[in-house]
C-alpha positions as CSV (number, residue, x, y, z in Angstrom):
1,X,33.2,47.6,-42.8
2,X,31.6,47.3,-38.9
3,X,33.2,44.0,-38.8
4,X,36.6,46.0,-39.4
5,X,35.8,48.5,-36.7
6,X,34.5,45.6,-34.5
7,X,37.6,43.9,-34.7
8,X,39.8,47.3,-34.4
9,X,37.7,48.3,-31.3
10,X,39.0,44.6,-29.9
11,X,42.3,44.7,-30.3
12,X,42.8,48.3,-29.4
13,X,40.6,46.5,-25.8
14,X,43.1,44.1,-25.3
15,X,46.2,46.7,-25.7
16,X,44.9,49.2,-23.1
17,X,44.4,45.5,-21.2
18,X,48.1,44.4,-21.5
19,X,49.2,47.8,-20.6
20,X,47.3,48.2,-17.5
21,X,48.2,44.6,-16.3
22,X,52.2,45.7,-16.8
23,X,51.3,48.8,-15.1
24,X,50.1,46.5,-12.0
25,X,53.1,44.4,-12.1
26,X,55.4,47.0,-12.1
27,X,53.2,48.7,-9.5
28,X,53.9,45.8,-7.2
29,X,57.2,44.7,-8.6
30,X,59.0,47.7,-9.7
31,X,61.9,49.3,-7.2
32,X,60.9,51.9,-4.4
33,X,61.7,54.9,-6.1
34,X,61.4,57.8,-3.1
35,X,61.0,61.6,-3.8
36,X,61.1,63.2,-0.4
37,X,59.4,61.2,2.2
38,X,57.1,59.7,0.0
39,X,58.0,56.4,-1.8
40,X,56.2,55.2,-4.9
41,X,56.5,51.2,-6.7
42,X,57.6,48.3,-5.1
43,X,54.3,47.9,-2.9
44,X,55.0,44.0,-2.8
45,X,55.0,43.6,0.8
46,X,51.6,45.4,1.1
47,X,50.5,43.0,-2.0
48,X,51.2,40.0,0.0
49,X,49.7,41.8,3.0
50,X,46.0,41.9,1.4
51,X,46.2,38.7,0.0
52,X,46.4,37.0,3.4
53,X,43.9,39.1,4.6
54,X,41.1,38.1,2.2
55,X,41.7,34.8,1.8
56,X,39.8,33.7,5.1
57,X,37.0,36.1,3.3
58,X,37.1,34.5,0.2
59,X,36.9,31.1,1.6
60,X,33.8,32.4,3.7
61,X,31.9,33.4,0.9
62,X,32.7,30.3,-1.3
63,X,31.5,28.1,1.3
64,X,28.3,30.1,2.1
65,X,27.9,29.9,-1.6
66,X,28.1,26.5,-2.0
67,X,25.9,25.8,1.4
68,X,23.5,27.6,-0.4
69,X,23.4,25.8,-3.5
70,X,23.1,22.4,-1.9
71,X,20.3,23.7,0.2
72,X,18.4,25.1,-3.0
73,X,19.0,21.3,-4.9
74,X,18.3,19.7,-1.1
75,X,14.8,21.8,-2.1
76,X,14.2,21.1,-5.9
77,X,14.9,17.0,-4.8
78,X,11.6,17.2,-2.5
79,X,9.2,19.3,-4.8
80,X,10.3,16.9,-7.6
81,X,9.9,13.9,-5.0
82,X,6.2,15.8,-4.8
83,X,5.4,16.2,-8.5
84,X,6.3,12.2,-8.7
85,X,4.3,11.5,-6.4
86,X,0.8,13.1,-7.4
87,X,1.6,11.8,-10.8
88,X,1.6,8.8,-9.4
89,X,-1.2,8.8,-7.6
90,X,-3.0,10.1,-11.0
């Protein structure tokens, strides 16, 4: 019976899912529909917009990321160069 309710609770997760990613296509594709001065849908130029904007960002903290993981190996290299050593010397 949980295994039911387990798998239930999943699908109904990936419904809600699919419907809020069509929700933010159309958000982005849909038409400018405008009541007064106000315009709702169609936000694709603004879409494009942020996307240029944080890519420079995202490259920024990819790189620091990987900087920082060849430092930490550039560390663990030289304490394992130590641990062979006194071994070694053992």
């Amino acid at each position: 019976m949980g295994d039911n309710m387990s798998s239930a609770g999943n699908i109904l997760k990936m419904l809600i899912g699919i419907v809020v990613l069509v929700i933010g296509l159309v958000w982005y594709t849909g038409p400018k529909i405008s009541i007064g001065s106000y315009e709702f849908l169609g936000y694709w130029e603004e879409l494009k917009t942020v996307l240029k904007a944080t890519v420079g960002l995202f490259l920024l903290f990819v790189g620091l990321i990987v900087a920082w993981m060849g430092y930490d190996d550039y560390k663990m290299d030289i304490e394992m160069a130590k641990e062979e050593k006194k071994e070694e010397t053992k």
